[in-house]
N, C-alpha and C positions, 0 to 999 in steps of 0.2 A: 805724535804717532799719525802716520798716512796712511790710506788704501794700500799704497803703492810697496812700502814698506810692509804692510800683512802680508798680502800677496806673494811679496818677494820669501820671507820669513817660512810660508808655506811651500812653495817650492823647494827652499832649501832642504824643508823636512820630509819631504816626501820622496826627494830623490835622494837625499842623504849627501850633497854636495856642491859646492858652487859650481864647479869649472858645470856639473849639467844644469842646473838650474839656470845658469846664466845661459845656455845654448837655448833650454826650453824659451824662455823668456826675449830670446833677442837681444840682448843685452851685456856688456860685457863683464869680465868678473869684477873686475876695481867697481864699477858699478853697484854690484850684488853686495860686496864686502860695506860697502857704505853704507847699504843701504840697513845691513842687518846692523850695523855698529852705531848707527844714531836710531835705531828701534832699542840696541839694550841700554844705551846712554840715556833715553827717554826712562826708561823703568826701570833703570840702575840696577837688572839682575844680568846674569850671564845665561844667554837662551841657549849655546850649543858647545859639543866639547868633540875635540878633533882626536879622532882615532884614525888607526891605519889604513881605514877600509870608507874613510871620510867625517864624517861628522852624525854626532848624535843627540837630540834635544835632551836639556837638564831637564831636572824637574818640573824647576818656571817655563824650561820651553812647552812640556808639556801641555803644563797649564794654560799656555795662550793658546797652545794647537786647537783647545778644545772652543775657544772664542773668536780664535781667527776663522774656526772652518764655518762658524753658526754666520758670523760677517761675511763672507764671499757666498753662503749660500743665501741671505737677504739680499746680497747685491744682483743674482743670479735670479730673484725671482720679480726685482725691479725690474730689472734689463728686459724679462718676458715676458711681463705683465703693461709694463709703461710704454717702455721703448717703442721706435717705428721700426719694425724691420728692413723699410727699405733704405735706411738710412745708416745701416750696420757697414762698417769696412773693415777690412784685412785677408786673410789669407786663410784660405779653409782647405783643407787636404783631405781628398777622397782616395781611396784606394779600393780597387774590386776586383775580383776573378774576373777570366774571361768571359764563362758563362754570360756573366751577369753584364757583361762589355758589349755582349754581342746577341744582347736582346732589349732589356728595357732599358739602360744605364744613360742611354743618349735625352731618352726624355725624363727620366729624372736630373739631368744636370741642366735642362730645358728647363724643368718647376722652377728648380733651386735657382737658375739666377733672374725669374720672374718675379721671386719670391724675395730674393734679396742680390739687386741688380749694381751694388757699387763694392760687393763681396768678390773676391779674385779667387779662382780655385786651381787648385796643382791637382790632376789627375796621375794614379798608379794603375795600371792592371799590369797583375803578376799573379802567383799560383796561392793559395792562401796560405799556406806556410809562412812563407814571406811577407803577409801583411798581416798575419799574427805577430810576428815578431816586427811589424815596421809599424802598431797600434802598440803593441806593449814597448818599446825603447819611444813612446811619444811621434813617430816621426809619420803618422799620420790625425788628422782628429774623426775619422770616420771610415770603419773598413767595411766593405760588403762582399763578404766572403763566406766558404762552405765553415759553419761553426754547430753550435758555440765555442765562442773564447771560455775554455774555463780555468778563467782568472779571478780571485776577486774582487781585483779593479778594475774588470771591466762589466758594462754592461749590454748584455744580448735582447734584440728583438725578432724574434722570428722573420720568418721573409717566405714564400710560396718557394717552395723545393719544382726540383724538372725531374719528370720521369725520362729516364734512359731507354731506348731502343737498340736491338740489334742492328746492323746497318753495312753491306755490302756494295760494292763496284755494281752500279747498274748490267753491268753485260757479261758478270761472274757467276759461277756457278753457284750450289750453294756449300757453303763452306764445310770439311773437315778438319775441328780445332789444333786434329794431330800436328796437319801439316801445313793451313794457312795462318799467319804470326795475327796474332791478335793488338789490335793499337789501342791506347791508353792514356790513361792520366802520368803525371809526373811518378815518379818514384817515391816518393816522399807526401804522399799525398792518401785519404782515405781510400777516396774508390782505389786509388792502384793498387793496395793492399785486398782487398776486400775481392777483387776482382780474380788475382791471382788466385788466393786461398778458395774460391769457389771452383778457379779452371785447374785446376791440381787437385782439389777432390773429385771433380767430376770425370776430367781427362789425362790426370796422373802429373808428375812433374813434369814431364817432355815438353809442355805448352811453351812455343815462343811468343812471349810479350815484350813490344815493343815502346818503349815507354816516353813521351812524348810533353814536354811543359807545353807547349803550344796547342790550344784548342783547335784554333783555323788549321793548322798543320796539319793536328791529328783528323779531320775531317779529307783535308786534298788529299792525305795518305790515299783514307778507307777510298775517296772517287776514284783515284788514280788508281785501284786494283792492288796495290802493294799489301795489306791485310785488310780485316775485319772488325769494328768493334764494336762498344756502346757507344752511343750518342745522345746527349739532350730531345728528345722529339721537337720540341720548340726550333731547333737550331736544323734538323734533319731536311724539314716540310718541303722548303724551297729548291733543296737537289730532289728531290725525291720529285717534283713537282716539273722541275727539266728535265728529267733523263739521268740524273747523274747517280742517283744511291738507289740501295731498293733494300726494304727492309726485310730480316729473316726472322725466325722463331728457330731458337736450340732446345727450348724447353724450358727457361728459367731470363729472366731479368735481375739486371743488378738494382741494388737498392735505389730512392731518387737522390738525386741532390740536394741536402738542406744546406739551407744560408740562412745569413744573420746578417742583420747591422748591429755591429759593436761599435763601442765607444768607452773610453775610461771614463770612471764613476768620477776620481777624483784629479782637479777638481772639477766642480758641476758646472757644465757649459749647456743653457738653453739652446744654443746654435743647432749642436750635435744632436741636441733630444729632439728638434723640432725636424732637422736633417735626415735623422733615423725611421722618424714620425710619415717625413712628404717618400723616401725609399717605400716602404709598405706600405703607403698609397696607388702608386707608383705601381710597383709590382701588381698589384693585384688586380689592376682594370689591363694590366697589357698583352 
């Protein structure tokens, strides 16, 4: 019985199938199949049974599940207790909103590879939707996005949320919602919801909202005079600062934007806990 073989054995069970297991792992499936078939030949039980919908631990599988996961989590506290950080290699995946792109994100990706300089990192920014669901199918190991993930596999840490401002065309008047379009968050996203449901109680359905995945887009919109909307203050200061926006008061602000750094619980990776850890650092002095 190996490491290698646990490991393997625990993927299997947690995704419930080789062909993912072996994607998660890098590795191919004739690979995986080996690797689980001289772990039950080792213990001469049968650990999983194939159903339509993939594969489900026996009873024995059970039973090791509960011994495999205590070994990957001694191995997990070796690694970050012992280990050199800067001596860690492979592939670490970050994914973040834009907000978070287009303020502190540069010097957090700064720490991280000060922090661990022989680590290669594949960067995402996209709308958090999409890096909820690119953290829950595995295909990230670190999202910093508007949350919590509420999963049970995964795990959230706070992050300092952005208060929103009003924020107009420097050389426009000041708006009536009747009839200047109001620019946004994606469709599919909280603030766009939340935003809507506030400007339709307060100015009826007629409100045109124009709904926008692009943060920078949705900012050249509001300079360029074409509507009005919220914005991060953090992101606002520097037009506001040239001549380009100018802020308004309607009467009411939309809520801030809260983020997290998520990460799946299982399995336990110090990388991501420590990763999550230098994020709200990070965040909080910028």
């Amino acid at each position: 019985m190996t490491l290698d073989q646990i490991q393997t054995f625990l993927w299997v069970a947690r995704l419930k199938g080789v062909r993912r297991a072996s994607e998660q792992m890098n590795i191919s499936q004739p690979a995986v199949t080996a690797r689980l078939q001289t772990l039950e030949d080792d213990l001469r039980v049968k650990l999983f049974e194939r159903t339509t919908r993939g594969v489900v631990l026996t009873r024995e599988g059970e039973l090791l599940r509960g011994y495999a996961e205590q070994i990957v989590f001694v191995q997990e506290e070796i690694r970050q207790r012992v280990s050199d950080p800067t001596g860690l290699e492979g592939l670490f995946r970050v994914g973040a909103s834009e907000t978070i792109a287009e303020t502190w994100l540069p010097r957090f990706l700064e720490r991280l590879s000060q922090e661990y300089p022989r680590l290669s990192l594949e960067l995402t920014v996209d709308i958090s939707f999409n890096l909820r669901e690119a953290l829950l199918a595995r295909e990230l190991d670190l999202a910093l996005l508007m949350g919590p993930v509420s999963a049970y596999s995964v795990n959230n840490v706070p992050l300092p949320s952005f208060d929103l401002g009003w924020y107009r065309a420097a050389g426009s008047p000041v708006p009536d919602f009747l009839t200047t379009p109001v620019i946004s968050y994606a469709r599919n996203t909280r603030p766009y919801r939340e935003l809507v449901e506030e400007l339709s109680k307060r100015h009826g359905p007629s409100v045109r909202v124009f709904s926008c995945a692009s943060l920078s887009a949705s900012i050249q919109m509001i300079a360029s005079g074409i509507g009005v909307g919220p914005i991060p203050n953090a992101l606002a200061q520097e037009r506001v600062a040239n001549g380009q926006l100018r802020s308004f008061d309607p009467g009411w602000l939309p809520s801030p934007l809260d983020f997290t750094a998520s990460w799946m619980a299982e399995p336990r990776t110090s990388l991501a806990e420590r990763c999550a850890q230098l994020a709200v650092e990070v965040a909080q002095i910028w």
